[in-house]
N, C-alpha and C positions, 0 to 999 in steps of 0.2 A: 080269686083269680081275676076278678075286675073288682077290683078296691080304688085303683087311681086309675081313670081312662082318659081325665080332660073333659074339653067341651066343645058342643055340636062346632064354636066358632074357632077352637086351639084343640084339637083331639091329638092324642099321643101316637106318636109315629113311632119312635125307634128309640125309647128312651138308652139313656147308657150312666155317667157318672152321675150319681148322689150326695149329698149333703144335705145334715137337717143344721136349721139354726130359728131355735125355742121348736115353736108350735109348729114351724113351717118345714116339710122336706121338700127339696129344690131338684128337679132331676135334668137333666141337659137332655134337649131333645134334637129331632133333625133340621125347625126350625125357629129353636128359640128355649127357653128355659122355663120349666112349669112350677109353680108351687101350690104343695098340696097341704092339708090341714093334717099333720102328720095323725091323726086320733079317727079323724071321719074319714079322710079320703076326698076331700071337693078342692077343688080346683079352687084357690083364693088368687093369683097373680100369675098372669102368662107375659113373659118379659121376648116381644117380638124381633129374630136376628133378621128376617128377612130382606129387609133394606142393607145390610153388610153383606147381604151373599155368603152365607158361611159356606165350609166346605165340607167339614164335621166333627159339630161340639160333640166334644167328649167328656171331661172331666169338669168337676164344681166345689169350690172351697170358699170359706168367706175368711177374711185378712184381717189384722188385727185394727182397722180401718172401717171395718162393718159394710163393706162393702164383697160382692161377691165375683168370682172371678175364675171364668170358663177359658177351657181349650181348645182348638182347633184345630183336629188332627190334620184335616183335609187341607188347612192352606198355611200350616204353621205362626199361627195367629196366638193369641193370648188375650179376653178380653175384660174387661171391666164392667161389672155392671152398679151403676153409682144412680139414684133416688127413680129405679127402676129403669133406667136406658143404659143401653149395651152400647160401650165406646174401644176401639184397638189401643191397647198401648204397649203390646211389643208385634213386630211385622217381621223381623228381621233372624229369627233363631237359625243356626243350624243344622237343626233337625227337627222333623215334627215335634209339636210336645202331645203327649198323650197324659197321662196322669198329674194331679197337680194337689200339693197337700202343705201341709203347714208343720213347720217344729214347733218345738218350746220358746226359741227366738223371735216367734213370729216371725220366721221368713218363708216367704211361697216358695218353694221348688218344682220344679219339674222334670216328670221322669221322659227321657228320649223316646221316639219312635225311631223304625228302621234299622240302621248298622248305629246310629250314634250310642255310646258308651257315656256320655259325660251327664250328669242332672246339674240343671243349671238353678241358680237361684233368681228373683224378681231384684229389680234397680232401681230407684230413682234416676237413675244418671244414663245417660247414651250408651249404648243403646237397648237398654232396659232392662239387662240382662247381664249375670257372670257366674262364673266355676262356683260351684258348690261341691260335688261329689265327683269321682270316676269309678265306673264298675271295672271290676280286669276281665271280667268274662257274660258270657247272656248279649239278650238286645231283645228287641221289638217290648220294650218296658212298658210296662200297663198302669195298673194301681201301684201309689207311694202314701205310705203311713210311718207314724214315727212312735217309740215306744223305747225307751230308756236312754235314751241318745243316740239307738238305730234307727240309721233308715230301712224301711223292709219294702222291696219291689220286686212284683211279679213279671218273670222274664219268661217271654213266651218261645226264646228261640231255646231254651235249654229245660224247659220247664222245671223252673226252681223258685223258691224265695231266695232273694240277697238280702241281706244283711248289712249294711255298712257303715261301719262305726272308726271316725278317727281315721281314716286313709285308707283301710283295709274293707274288704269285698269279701265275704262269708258266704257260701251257697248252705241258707241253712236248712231249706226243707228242699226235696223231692216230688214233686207231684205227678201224679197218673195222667197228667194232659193238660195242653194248651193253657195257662192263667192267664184270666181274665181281671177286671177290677178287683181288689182285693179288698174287706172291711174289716175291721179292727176295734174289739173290745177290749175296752184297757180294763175296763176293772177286773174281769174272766181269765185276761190275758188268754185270748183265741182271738185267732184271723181265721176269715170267711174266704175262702178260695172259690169262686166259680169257673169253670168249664167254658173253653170256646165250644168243643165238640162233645162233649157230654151230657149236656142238661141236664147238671146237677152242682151243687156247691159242698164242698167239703168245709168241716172244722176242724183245724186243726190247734191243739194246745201248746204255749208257748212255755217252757222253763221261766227259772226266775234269773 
């Protein structure tokens, strides 16, 4: 129960989206992003947002670029973090982005907050941003993982996993309440369902 706390000068406030990459898991916090030595638990690199004024990082993926790359629920922000310093390089979405994860293309997506239905993908080009997905149904979109050329994102307005593969929108599971981040064993083939109002995480098994 205290395995990762941080430290007396970066202590952990409110962690929320995860990613491990090698030795290090990364967790987005309220200000700033910690990593921790995924085996011991100590705090090796606290990556400071405070100077951006975030409003509230959410999700953490790293890019086929090696570089890592946080959300911003609270001001619909998208950020870069490149040889330890956090920089904006999308301002302008839509819709909040809340979840953020990577295909097999190596492209970033991101799943909508609020009424927005569309997951957009990362750009090089102005402004920074374009169509990826459309759900037909759900919304307040949380965790996005990918797993045979679906996308699977938990929709907190319908409480369901989507599914979406090819243009079409699947509700493929049901859940007993609110989903929150979702995590994804591909070898198991089981997704990690956690609880907004539950506290607790279900496993659920995927067919083939």
């Amino acid at each position: 129960m205290q395995f990762m706390t941080g430290t007396d000068a970066n202590p952990m406030h409110a962690p929320r989206g995860m990613y491990i990459t090698g030795e290090i898991l990364w967790a987005a916090d309220a200000d700033g992003v910690h990593g921790f030595n995924r085996m011991t638990g100590e705090q090796v690199e606290f990556v400071d947002f405070t100077e951006l004024e975030p409003g509230f990082l959410n999700d953490i993926v790293q890019g086929e670029d090696g570089n890592l790359y946080v959300t911003d629920t609270g001001t619909s922000v998208v950020y870069r973090i490149e040889n330890g310093s956090p920089s904006v390089i999308v301002d302008s979405l839509p819709y909040p982005p809340n979840g953020i994860g990577i295909d097999t293309e190596n492209t970033l997506v991101l799943a909508p907050w609020n009424s927005g239905q569309t997951f957009y993908r990362l750009t090089d080009e102005d402004p920074g941003f374009a169509d990826y997905a459309e759900a037909q149904g759900g919304g307040n979109f949380d965790g996005i993982e990918f797993l045979d050329g679906y996308l699977i994102t938990a929709s907190q307005v319908d409480s369901t996993l989507h599914f979406i593969h090819e243009g079409e929108d699947h509700i493929g599971i049901h859940v007993p309440g609110r989903p929150a981040d979702i995590g994804l064993d591909t070898q198991r083939r089981q997704v990690a369902v956690p609880y907004i109002d539950l506290n607790r995480v279900d496993i659920w098994q995927l067919s083939e």
